[in-house]
Backbone bond lengths (Angstrom), bond angles and torsions (degrees), N, CA, C in turn:
res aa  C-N    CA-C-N  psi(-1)  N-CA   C-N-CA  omega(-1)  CA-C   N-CA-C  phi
1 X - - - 1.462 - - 1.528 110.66 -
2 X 1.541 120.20 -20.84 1.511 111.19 -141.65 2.110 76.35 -96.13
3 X 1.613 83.57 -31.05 1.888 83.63 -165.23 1.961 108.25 -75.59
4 X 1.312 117.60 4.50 1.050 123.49 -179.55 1.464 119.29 -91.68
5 X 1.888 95.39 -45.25 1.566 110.40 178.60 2.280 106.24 -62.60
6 X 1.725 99.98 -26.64 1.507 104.54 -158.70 1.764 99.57 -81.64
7 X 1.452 107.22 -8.50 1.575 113.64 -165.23 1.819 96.64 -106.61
8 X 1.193 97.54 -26.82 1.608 113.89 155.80 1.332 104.56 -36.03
9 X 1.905 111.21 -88.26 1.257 139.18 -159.67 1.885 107.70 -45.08
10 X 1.652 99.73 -58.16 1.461 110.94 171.29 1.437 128.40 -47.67
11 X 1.372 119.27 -37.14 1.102 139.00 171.84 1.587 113.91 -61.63
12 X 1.809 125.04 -37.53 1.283 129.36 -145.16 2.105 79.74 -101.94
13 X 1.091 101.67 -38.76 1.626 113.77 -170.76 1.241 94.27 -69.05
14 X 1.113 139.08 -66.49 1.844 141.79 -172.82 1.656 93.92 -45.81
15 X 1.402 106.03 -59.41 1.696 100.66 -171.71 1.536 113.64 -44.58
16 X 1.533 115.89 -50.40 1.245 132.41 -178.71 1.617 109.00 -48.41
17 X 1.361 113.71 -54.46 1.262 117.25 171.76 1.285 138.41 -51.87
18 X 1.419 105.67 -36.57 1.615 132.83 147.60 1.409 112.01 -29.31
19 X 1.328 121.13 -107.75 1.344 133.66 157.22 1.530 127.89 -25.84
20 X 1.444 120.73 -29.11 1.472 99.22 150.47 1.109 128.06 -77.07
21 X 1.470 110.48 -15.99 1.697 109.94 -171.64 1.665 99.05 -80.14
22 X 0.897 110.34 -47.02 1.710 120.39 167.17 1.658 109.73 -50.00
23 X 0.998 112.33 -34.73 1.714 100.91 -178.79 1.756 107.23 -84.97
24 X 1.225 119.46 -50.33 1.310 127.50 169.65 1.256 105.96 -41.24
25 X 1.640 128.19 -71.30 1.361 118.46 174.29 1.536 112.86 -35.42
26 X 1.277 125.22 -74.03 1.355 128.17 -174.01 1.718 112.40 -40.11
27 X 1.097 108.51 -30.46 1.426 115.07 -170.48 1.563 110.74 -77.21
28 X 1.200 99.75 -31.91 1.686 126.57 -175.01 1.108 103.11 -81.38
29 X 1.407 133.77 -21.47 1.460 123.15 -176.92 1.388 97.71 -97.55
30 X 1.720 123.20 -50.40 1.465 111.71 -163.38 1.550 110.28 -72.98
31 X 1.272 111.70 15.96 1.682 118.10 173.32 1.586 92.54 -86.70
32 X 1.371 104.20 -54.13 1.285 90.08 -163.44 1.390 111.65 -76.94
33 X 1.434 142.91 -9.82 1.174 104.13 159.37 1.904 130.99 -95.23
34 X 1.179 74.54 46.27 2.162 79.36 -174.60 1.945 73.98 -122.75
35 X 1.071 140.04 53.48 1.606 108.38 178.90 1.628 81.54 -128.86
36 X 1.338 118.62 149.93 1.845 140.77 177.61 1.569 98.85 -44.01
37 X 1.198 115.23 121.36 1.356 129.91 140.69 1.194 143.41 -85.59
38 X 1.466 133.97 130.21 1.387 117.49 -180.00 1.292 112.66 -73.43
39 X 1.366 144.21 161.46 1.792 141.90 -179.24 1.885 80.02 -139.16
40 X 0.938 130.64 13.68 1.439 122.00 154.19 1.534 128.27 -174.70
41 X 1.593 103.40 120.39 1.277 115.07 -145.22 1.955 104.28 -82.08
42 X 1.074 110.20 -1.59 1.829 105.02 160.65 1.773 98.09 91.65
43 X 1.721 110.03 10.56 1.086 118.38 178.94 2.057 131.64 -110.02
44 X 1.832 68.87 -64.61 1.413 80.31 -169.81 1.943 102.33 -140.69
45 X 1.167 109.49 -176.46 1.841 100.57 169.39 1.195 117.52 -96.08
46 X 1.396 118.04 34.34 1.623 120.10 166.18 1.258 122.34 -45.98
47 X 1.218 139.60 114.87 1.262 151.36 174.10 1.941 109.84 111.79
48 X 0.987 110.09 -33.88 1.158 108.98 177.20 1.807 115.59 -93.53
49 X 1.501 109.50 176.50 1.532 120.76 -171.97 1.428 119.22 -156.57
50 X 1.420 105.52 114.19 1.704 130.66 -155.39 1.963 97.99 -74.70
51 X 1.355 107.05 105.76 1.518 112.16 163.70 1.337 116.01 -97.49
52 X 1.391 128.87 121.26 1.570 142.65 -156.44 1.087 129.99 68.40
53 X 1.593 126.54 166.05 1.248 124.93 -149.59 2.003 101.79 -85.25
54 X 1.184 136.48 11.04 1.336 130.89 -138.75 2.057 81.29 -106.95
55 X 1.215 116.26 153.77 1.268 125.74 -170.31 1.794 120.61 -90.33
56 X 1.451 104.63 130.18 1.435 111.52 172.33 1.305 105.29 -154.20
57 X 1.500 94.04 142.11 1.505 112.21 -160.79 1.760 96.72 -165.76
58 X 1.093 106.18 162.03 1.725 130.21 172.65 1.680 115.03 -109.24
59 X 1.399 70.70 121.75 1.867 84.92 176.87 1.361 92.25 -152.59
60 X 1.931 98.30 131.89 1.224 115.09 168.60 1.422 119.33 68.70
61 X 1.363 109.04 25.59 1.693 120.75 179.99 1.553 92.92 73.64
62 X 0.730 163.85 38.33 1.469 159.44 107.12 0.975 138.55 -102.29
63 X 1.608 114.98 147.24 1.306 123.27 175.65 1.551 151.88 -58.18
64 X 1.101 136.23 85.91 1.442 126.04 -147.53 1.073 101.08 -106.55
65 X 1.569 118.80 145.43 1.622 138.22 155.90 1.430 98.41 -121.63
66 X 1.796 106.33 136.67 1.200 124.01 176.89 1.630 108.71 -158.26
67 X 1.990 89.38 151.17 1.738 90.03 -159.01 2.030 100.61 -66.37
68 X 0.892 115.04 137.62 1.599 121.70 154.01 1.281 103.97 -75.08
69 X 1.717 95.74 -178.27 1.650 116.31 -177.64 1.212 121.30 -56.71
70 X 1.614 112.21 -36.25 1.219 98.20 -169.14 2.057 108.40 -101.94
71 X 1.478 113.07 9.33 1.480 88.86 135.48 1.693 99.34 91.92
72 X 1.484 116.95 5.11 1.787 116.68 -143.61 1.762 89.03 -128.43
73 X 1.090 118.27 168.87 1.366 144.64 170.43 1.687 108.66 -46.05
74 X 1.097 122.20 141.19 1.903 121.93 -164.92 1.534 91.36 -158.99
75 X 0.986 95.42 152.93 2.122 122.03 -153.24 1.407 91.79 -150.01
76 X 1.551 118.02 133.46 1.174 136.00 141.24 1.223 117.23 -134.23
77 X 1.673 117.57 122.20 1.212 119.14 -146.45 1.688 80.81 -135.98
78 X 1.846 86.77 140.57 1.776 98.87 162.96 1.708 113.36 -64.05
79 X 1.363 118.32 161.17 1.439 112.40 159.71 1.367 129.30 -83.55
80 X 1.451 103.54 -18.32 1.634 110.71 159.37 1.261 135.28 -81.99
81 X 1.337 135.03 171.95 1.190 128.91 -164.41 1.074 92.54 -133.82
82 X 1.891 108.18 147.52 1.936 116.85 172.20 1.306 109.05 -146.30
83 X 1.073 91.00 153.56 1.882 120.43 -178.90 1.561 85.69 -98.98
84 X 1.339 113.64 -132.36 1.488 130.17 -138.68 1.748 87.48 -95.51
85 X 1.334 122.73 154.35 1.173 136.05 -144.46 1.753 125.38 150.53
86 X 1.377 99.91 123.00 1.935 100.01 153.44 1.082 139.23 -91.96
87 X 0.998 128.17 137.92 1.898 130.66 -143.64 1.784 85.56 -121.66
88 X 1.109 140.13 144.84 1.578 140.06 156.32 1.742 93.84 -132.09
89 X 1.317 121.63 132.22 1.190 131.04 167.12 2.065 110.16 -141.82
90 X 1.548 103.71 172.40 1.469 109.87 -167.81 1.715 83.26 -134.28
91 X 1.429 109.83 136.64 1.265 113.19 159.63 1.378 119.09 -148.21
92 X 1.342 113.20 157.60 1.646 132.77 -160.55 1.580 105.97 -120.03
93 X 1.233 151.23 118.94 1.197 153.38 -158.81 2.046 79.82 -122.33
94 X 1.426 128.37 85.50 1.084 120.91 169.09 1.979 96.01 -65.38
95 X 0.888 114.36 -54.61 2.000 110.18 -172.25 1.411 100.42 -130.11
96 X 1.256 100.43 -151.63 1.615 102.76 -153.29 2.011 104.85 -35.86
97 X 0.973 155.95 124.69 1.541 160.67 -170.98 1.420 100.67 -89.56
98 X 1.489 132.12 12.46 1.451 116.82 -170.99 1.809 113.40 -68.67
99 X 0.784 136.44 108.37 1.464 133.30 -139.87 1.795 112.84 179.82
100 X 1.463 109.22 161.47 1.411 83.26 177.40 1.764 89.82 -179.97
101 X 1.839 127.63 175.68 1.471 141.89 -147.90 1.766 70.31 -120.28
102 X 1.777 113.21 155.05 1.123 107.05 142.19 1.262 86.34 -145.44
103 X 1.382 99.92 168.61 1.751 116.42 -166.11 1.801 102.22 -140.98
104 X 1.177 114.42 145.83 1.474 129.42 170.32 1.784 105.26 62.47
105 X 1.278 96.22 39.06 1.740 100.75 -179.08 1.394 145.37 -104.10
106 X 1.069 157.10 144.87 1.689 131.49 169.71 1.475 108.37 -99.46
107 X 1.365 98.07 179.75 1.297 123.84 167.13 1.386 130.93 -116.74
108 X 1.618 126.11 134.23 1.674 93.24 152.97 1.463 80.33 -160.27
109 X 1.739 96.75 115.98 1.296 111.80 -173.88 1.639 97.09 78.17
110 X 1.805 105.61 -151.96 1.674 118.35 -176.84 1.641 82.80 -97.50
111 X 1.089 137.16 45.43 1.734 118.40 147.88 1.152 95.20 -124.20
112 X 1.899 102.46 132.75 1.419 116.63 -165.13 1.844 94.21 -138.09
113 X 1.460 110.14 127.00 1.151 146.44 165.87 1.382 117.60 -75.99
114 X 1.316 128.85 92.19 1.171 143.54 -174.73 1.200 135.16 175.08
115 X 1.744 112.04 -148.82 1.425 115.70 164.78 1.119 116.81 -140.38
116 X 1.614 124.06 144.30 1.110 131.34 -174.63 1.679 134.14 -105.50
117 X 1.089 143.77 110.71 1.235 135.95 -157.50 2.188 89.70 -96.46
118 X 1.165 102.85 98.49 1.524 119.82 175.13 1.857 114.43 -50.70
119 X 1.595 93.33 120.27 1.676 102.32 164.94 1.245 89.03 -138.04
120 X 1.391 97.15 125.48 1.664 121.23 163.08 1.164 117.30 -152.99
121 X 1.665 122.63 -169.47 0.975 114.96 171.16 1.483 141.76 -47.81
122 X 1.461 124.68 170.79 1.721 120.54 -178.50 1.642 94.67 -53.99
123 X 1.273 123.08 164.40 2.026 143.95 -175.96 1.681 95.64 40.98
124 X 1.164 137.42 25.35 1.397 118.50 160.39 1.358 128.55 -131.52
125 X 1.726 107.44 50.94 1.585 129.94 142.52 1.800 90.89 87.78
126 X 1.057 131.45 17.48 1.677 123.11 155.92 1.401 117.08 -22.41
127 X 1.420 124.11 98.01 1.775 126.86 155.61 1.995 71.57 119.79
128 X 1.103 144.94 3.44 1.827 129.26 152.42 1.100 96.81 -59.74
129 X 1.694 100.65 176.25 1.178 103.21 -178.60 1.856 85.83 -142.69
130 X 1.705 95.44 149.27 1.368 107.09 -172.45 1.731 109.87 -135.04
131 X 1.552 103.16 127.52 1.817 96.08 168.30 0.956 111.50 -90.58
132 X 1.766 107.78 132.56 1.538 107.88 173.79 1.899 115.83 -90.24
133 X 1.072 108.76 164.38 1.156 106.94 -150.04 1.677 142.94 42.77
134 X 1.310 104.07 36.68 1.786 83.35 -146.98 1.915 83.08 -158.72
135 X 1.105 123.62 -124.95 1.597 121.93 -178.99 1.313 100.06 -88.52
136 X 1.297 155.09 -5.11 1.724 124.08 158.13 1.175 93.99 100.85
137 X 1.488 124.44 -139.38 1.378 143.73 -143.06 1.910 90.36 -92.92
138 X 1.064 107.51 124.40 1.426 126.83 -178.16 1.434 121.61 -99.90
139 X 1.813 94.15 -55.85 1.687 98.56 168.97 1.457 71.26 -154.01
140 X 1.502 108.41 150.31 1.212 159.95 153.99 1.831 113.62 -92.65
141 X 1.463 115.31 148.48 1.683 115.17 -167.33 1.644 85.56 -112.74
142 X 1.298 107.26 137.85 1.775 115.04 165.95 1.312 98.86 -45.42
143 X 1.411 102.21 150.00 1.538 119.48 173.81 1.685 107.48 -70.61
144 X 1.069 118.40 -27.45 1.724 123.02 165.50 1.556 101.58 -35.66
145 X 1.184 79.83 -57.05 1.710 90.84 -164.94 1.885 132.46 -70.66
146 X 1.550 82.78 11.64 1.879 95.58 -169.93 1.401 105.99 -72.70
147 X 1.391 116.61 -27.93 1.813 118.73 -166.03 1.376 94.83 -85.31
148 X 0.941 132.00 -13.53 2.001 133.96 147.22 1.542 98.68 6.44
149 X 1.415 105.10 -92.89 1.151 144.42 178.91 1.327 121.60 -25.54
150 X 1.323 133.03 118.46 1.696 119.84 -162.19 1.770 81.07 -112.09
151 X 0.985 144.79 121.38 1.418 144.78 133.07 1.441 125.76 -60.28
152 X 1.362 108.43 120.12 1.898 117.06 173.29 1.909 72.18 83.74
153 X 1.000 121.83 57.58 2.225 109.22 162.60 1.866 96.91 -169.48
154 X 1.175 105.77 156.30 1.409 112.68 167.76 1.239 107.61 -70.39
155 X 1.439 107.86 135.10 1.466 110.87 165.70 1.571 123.99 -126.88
156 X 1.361 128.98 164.01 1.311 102.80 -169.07 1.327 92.71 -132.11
157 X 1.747 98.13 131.22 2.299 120.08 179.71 1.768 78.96 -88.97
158 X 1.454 94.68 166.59 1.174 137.17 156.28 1.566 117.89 -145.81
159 X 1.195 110.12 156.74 1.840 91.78 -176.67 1.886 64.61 -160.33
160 X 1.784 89.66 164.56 1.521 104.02 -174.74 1.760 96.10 -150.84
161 X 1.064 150.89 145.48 1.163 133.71 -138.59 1.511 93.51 -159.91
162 X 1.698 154.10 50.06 1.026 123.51 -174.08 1.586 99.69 -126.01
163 X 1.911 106.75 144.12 1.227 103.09 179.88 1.729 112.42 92.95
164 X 1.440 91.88 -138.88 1.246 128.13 157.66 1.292 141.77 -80.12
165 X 1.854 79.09 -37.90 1.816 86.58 -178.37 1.552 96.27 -103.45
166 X 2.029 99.59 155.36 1.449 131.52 -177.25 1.785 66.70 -127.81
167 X 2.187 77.92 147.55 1.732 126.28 178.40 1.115 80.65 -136.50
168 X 1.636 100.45 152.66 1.152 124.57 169.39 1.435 120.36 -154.09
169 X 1.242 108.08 129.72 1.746 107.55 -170.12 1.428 107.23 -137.70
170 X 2.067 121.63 128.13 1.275 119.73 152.16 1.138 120.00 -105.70
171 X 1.546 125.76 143.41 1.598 109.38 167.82 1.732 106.78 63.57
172 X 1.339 126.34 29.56 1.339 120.20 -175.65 1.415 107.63 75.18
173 X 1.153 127.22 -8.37 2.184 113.17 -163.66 1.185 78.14 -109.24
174 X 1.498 105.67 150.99 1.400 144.30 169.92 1.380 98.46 -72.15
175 X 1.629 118.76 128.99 1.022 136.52 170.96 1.452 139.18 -78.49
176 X 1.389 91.23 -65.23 1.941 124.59 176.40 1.454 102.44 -149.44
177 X 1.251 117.89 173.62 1.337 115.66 -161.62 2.031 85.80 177.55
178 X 1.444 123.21 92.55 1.439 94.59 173.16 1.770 89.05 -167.07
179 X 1.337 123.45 -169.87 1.765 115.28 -152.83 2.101 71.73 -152.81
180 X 1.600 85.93 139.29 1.679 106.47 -174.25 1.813 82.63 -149.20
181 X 1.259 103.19 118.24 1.208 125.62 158.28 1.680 125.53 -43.15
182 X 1.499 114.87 -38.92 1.426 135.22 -175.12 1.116 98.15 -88.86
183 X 1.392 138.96 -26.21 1.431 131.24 -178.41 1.406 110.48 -82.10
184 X 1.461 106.11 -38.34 1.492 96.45 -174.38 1.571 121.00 -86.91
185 X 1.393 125.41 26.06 1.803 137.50 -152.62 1.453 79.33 -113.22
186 X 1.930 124.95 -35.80 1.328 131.89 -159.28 1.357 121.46 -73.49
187 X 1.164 114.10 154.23 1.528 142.86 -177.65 1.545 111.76 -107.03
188 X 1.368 150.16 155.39 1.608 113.21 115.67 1.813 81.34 172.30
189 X 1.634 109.09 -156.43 1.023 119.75 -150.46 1.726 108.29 -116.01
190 X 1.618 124.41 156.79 1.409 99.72 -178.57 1.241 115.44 -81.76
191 X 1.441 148.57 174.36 1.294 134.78 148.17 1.578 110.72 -150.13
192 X 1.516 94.34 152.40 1.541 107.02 177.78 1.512 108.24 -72.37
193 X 1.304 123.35 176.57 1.924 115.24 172.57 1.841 89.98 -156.20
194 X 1.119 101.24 141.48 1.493 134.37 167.30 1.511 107.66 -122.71
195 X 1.315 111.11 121.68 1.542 126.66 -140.23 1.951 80.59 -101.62
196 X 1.273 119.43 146.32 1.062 110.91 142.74 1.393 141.13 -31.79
197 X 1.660 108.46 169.02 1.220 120.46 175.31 1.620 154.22 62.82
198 X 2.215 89.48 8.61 1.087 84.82 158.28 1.799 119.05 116.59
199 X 1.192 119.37 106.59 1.443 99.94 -172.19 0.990 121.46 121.54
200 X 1.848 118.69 -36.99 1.230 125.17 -145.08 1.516 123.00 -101.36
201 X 1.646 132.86 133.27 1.393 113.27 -156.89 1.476 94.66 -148.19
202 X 1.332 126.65 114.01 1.473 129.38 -174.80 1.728 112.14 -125.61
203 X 1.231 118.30 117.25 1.871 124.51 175.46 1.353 105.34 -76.03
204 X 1.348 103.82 136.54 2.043 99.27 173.38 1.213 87.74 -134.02
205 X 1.728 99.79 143.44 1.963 103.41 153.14 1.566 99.12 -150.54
206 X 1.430 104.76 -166.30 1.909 119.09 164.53 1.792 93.77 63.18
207 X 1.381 130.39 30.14 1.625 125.73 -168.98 1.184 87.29 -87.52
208 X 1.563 104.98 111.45 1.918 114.97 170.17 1.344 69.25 -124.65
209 X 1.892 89.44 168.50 1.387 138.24 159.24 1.293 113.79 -164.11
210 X 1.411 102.25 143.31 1.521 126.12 179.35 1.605 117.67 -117.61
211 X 1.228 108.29 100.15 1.936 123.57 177.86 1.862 95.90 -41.26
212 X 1.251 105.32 147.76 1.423 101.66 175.61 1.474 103.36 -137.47
């Protein structure tokens, strides 16, 4: 009896051992996929894919978009696609800054289906968020909030993406903060934008994101 109850005991302890080692693993993996990724390696445009003729290239460990000749709308889009996620990026508006992050979007060609978290110039709503093609101005940033924005200086976006609800952060200040039904049904890919018309020259680096 005593050697039955002790093969008992061994048996209940082995199980135990089982299942923690199994939970630890599991625990150990879903860490790792919530941990910061780079989406640009300070090299080259590996992972991503240039829609329209307008120019991007790396110089000096950063990322540049700049207007080309012909003056038109420019897309740099990841090759992956995300749902819910934190984005941290640094950007430089060397000249005109009309420019901007979009998240959960497609492509075909330079017409892009989505939403846009706005960097542009000083008074024109930097860290709003705008649908392209589709309803326009979504949220707008209080006018309090325009000197946010450092022009000709690094600045640092955050965007937070889960659900429904879009976060938005410049320089540490809370941007927008609000839940759109149509955003959260979405899928798609991130991309940079070079705004038409000419002029325009923006530095990117430090582009992490974290899957949530």
């Amino acid at each position: 009896m005593k050697k039955l109850f002790s093969f008992i005991q061994l048996a209940v302890i082995f199980t135990g051992f089982l299942w923690l080692t199994s939970f630890t693993e599991f625990s150990t993996n879903n860490n790792s996929e919530n941990e910061w990724v780079s989406l640009f390696n300070g090299k080259d445009l590996d992972g991503w894919k240039i829609h329209g003729t307008e120019l991007w290239f790396v110089n000096d460990g950063n990322l540049v978009c700049e207007s080309g000749p012909d003056k038109e709308y420019g897309y740099l889009a990841t090759d992956k696609k995300f749902k819910d996620f934190e984005l941290k990026l640094e950007f430089l508006q060397d000249a005109n800054g009309n420019s901007g992050v979009f998240f959960r979007s497609s492509l075909d060609g330079t017409k892009i289906a989505g939403w846009q978290v706005e960097v542009a110039p000083p008074g024109h709503d930097t860290g709003g968020i705008y649908e392209s093609y589709g309803r326009g101005w979504l949220v707008k940033i209080p006018d309090e909030k325009e000197d946010i924005l450092k022009m000709g200086e690094w600045n640092k976006l955050k965007i937070r993406v889960v659900g429904e609800n879009v976060q938005t952060w410049l320089n540490g200040e809370k941007m927008v903060d609000f839940n759109d039904e149509k955003i959260g049904e979405a899928i798609g890919v991130i991309a940079l934008q070079i705004h038409s018309g000419g002029g325009i020259k923006v530095s990117w680096r430090n582009i992490l994101i974290k899957e949530l």
